[in-house]
C-alpha positions in Angstrom: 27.0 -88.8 31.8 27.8 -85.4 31.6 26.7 -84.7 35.2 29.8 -86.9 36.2 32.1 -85.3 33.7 30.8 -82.1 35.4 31.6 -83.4 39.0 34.8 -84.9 38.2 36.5 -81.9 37.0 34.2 -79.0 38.9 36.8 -78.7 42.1 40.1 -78.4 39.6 37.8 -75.9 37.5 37.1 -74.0 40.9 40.9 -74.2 42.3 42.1 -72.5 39.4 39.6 -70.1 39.3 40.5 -69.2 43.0 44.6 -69.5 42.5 44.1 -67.4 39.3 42.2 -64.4 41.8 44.7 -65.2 44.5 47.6 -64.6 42.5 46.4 -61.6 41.4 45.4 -60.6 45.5 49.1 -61.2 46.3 51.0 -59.5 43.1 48.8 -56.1 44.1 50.0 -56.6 47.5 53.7 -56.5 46.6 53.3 -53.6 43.3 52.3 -51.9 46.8 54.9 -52.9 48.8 56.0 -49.2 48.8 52.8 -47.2 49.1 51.8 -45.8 52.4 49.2 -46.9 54.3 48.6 -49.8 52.3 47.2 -52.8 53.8 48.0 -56.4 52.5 45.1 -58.3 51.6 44.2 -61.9 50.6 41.3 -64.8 51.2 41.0 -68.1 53.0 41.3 -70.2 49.8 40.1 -73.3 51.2 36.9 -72.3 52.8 36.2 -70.2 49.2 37.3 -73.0 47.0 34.5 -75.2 49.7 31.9 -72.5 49.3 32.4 -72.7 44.9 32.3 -76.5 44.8 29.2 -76.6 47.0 27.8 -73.8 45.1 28.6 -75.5 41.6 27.0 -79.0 43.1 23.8 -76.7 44.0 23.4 -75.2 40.7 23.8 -78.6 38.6 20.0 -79.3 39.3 19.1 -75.8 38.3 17.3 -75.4 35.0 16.8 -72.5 32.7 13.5 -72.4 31.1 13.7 -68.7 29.7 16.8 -66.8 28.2 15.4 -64.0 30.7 16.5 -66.1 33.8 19.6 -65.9 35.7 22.5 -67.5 35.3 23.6 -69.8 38.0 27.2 -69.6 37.4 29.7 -68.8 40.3 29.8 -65.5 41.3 33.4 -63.5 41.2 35.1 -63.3 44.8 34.3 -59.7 46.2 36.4 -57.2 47.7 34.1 -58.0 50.7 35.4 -61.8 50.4 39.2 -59.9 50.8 40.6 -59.8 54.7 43.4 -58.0 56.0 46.5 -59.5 56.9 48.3 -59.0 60.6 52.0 -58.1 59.7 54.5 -59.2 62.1 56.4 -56.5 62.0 54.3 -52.9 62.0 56.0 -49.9 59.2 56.2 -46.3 60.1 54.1 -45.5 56.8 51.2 -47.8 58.0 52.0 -50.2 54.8 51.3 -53.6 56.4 53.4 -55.5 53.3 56.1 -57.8 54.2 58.3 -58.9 50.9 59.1 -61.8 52.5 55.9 -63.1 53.5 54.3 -62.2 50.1 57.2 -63.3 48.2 56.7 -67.1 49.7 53.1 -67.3 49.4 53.2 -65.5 45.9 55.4 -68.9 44.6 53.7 -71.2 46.9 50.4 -70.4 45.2 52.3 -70.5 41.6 53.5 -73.8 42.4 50.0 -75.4 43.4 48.2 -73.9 40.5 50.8 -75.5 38.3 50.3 -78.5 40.4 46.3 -78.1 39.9 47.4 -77.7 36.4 49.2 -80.9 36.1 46.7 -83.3 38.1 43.9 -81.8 35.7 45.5 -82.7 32.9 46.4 -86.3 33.7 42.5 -86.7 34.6 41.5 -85.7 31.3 44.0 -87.9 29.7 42.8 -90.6 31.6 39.1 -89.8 30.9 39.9 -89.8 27.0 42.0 -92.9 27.6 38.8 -94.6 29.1 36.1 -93.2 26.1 39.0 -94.1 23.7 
């Protein structure tokens, strides 16, 4: 029972894990904006939030038979896991930021977490609708 409880919210649990670190990746990108030489960063989100679901669906038949084992939890995204973005338009400091761009995908990824948010919530309601 609580294997499916598990599965059924895992991937919301993982997007907003991933929209929470992307956020952050895109508000250091513009608190740089004006620093030379700075290059934007930022992740594929949909192959990382593929990569934590699969890992999450791996690690539910993983048991712990000592406290001195380790945990099989998700690991954090790494600065490895960050990629450099092409501007389309090149500075004369180096600083590969564009307002705009970051601007846009800085509310775009607001809006989906809220909308992550949302969805996650009318699942649980319906889950304690159902037990209810």
């Amino acid at each position: 029972m609580i294997d499916k409880l598990d599965s059924a919210l895992r991937f919301h649990q993982e997007a907003l894990n991933l929209r929470a670190r992307r956020q952050e990746v895109l508000s250091a990108n513009i608190a740089n904006a004006d620093t030379p030489n700075f290059k934007a960063r930022d992740f594929d989100f949909s192959s990382k939030l593929t990569q934590a679901v699969e890992r999450g669906r791996q690690s539910m038949t993983m048991t712990s038979t000592s406290s001195r084992h380790i945990s099989s939890e998700a690991q954090a995204l790494s600065e490895g896991d960050l990629l450099f973005r092409t501007p389309n338009q090149s500075s004369i400091d180096g600083n590969t930021v564009e307002m705009d761009v970051e601007r846009v995908k800085f509310a775009d990824n607001a809006m989906r977490y809220e909308l992550n948010l949302t969805v996650l919530s009318s699942k649980i309601k319906s889950l304690l609708s159902a037990v209810q």
